[in-house]
VOGU-3710 file (C-alpha; in Angstrom, 3 decimals, decimal comma):
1> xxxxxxxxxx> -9,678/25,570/34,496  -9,147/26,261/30,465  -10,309/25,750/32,304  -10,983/22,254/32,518  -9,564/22,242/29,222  -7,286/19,427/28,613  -9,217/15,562/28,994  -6,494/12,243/30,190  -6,148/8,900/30,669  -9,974/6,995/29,445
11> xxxxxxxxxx> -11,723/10,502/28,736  -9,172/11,724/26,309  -8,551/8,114/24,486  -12,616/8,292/24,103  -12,633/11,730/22,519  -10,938/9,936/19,457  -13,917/7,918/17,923  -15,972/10,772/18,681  -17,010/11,119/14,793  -17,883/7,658/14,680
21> xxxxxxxxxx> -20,508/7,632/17,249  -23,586/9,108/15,824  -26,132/11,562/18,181  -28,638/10,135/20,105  -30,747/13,555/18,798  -30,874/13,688/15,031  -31,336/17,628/15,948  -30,616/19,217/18,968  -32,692/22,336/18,685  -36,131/20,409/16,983
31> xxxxxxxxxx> -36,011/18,162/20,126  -35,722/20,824/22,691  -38,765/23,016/21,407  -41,108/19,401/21,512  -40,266/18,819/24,734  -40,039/22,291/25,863  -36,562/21,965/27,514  -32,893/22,814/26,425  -30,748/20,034/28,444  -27,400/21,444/29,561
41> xxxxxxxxxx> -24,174/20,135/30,319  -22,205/21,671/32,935  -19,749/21,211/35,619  -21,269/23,229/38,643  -17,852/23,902/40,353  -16,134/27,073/38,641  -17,211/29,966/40,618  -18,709/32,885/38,706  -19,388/30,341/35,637  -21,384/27,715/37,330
51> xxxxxxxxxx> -21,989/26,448/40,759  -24,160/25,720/43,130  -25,826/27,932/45,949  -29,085/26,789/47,519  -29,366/23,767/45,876  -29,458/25,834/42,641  -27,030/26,291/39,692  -26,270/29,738/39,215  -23,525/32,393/37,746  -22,598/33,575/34,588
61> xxxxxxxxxx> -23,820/30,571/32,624  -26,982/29,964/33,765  -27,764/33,954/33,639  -26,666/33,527/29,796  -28,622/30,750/29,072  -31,650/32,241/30,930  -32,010/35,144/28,669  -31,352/32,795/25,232  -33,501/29,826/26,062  -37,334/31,844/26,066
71> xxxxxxxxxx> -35,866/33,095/22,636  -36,208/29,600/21,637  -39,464/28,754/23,790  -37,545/26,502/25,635  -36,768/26,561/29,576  -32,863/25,998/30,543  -31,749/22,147/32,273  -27,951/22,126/33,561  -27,332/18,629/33,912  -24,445/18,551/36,248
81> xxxxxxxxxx> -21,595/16,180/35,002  -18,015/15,290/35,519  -15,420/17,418/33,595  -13,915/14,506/32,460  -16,723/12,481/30,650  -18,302/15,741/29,049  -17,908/15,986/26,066  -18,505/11,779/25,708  -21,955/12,277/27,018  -23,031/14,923/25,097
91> xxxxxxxxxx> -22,280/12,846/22,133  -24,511/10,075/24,058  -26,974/12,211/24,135  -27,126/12,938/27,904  -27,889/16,587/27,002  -28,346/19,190/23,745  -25,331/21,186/24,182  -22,287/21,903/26,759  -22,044/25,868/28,458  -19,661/25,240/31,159
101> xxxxxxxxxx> -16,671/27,566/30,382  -15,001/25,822/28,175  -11,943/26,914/26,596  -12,033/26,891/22,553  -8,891/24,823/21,808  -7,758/23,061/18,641  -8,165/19,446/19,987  -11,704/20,288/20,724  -12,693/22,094/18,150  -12,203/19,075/16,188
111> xxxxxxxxxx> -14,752/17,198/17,979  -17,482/19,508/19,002  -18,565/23,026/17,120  -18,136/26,271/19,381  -20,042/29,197/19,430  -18,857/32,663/19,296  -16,360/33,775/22,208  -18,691/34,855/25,144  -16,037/35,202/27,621  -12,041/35,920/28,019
121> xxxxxxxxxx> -10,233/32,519/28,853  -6,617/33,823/28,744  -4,153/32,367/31,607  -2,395/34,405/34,068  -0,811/33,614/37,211  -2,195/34,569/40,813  0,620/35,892/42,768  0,214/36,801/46,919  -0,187/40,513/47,126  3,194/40,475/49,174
131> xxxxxxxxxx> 5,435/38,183/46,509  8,321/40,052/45,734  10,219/37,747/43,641  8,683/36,611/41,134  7,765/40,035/39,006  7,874/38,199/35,297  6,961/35,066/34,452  10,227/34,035/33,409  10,384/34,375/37,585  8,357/30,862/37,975
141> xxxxxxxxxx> 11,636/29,279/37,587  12,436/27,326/40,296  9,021/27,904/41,951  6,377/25,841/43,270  3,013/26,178/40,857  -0,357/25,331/41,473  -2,850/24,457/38,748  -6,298/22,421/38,824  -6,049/18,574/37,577  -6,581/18,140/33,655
151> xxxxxxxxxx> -7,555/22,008/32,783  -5,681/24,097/30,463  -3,575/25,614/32,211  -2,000/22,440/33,477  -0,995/22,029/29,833  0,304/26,128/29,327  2,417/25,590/32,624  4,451/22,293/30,701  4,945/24,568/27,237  6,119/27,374/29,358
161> xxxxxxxxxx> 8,303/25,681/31,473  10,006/24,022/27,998  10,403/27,394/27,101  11,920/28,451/30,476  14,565/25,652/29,812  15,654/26,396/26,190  16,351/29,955/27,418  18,814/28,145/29,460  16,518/28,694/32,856  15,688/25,751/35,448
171> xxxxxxxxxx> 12,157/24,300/34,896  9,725/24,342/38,196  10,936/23,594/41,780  7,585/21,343/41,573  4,038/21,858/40,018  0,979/20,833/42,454  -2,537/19,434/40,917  -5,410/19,940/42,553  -9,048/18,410/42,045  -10,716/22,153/42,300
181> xxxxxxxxxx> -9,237/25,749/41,774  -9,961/27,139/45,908  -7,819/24,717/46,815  -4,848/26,227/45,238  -5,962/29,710/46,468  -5,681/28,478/49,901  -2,203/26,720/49,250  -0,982/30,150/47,445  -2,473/32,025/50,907  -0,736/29,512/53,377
191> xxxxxxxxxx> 2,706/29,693/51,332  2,510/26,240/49,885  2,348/27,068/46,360  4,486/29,915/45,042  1,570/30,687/41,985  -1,408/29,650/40,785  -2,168/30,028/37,048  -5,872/29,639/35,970  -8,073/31,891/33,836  -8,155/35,247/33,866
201> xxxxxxxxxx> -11,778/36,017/34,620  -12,041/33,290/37,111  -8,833/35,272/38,729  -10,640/38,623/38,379  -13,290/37,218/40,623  -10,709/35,936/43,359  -9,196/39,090/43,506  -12,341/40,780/43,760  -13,248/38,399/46,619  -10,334/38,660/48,875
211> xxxxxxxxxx> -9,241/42,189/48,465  -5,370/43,261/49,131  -4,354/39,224/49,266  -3,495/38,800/45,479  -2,235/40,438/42,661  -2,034/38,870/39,043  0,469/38,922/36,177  0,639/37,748/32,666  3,020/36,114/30,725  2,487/32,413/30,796
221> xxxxxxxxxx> 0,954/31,852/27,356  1,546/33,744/24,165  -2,261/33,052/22,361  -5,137/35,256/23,699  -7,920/32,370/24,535  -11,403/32,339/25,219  -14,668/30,430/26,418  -17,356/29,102/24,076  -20,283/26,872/24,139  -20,122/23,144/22,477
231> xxxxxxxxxx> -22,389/21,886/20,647  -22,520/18,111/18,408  -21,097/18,703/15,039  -24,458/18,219/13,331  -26,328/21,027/15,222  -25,364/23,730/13,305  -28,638/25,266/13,960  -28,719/25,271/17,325  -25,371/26,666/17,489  -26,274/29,308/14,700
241> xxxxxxxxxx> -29,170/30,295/17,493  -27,022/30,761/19,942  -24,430/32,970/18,225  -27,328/35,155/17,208  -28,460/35,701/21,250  -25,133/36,173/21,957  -24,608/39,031/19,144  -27,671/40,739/20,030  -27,099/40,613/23,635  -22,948/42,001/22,911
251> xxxxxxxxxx> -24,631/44,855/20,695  -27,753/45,735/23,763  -25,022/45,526/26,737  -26,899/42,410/27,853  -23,623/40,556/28,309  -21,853/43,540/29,472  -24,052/43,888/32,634  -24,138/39,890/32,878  -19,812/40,412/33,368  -19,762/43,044/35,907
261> xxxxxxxxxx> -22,328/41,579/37,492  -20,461/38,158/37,906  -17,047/39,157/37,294  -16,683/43,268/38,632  -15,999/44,141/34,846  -16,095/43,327/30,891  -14,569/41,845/28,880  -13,559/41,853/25,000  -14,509/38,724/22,849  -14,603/38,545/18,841
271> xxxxxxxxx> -17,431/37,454/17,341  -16,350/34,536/15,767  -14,003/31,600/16,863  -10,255/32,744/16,061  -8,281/31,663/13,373  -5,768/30,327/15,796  -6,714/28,293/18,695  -4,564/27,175/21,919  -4,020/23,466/21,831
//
């Protein structure tokens, strides 16, 4: 969803007095070791990341976070919360920190601080395993595309398709938005949609699921993105923890296993936040 990346309407006009409203914590990771908890945010509906099986949060997330959090002495929370009022509650105070997939962008990166890449958030687009005319992306003109409601790549789609028109190509036949990503799968399955763009991890995992139905090509956006974990811009130290986990567990293979595990292979992620940032 970049996934989930971009915020509208009430949630995006309350991101902008973000730095005025001050932390309900003073300090995220001094709190957490008194009361013996790290609280999480999370949305617990983006299969491998996060969701719910059992009654239980699980996937790549929570694995991460269950491996970093007896580092601290802590035991891992996810709070489960609405994509759209995320980021404004961790800046209530609803919870220390935000590992949800989350796609480092420029916008947000002015309102929260992001840890080191832990995953690859690039967009590509989901194609049926028998499409035979669209073989570029330059192809999606004309087509019918699919995208979740508010994430990233519903933003990508718009700065492609200007870019389809000033090569003198016709925009979209129409773009679909859907509340949650399987609902576009089953639209691209049934012929509805003509593409789906999303993530591609999250697309590695669809593939993996419903062998011979898809294929996947790139294309759509020219920056190579990737998911991070927010934090409140005064808990540096928490956030300085968490890079160090996630170092150690790059250089032991930890988070290597953790990706074929939950995603059928690995992936490459710098170890600090790039220079230049999707917005």
């Amino acid at each position: 969803m970049r996934r989930r990346t971009l915020l509208t309407g009430a949630a995006a006009t309350g991101l902008l007095s973000l730095p005025a409203i001050h932390s309900a914590r003073a300090d995220a990771m001094a709190d957490a070791k008194k009361r013996g908890v790290l609280e999480i945010g999370t949305e617990a509906a983006y299969v491998p990341y996060e969701f719910f099986k059992d009654g239980q949060i699980v996937g790549y997330d929570p694995d991460i976070m269950a491996l970093i959090c007896p580092k601290l002495g802590v035991k891992p929370h996810f709070i489960d919360t609405a994509w759209s009022g995320i980021i404004p509650a961790l800046y209530a105070g609803k919870f220390d920190c935000i590992v949800s997939a989350m796609t480092i962008t420029a916008p947000r990166a002015e309102k929260v601080l992001f840890s080191m890449p832990y995953a690859d958030a690039s967009n590509v687009i989901l194609l049926r395993a028998n499409e035979t005319r669209i073989k570029t992306a330059d192809d999606l003109s004309g087509k019918i595309i699919g995208v979740q409601l508010g994430s990233a790549a519903a933003g990508i789609i718009k700065t492609f398709e200007a870019k389809l028109k000033a090569k003198g190509l016709p925009g979209y036949a129409s773009v679909k938005e859907y509340e949650h990503y399987p609902e576009a799968y089953q639209d691209l399955i049934n012929g509805r949609v003509d593409a789906v763009v999303n993530s591609k991890s999250t697309m590695m995992v669809v593939m993996r699921d419903a062998p011979g139905k898809f294929k996947m090509i790139g294309g759509v956006s020219d920056i190579t993105a990737y998911f991070g974990m927010a934090f409140r811009k005064e808990d540096a130290a928490l956030r300085d923890f968490v890079n160090t986990q996630l170092i150690a567990m790059k250089q032991d293979g930890t988070l290597a296993k953790l990706q074929m595990k939950w995603f059928g292979g690995t992936m490459e992620t710098p170890n600090t936040v790039p220079a230049v940032l999707p917005s």
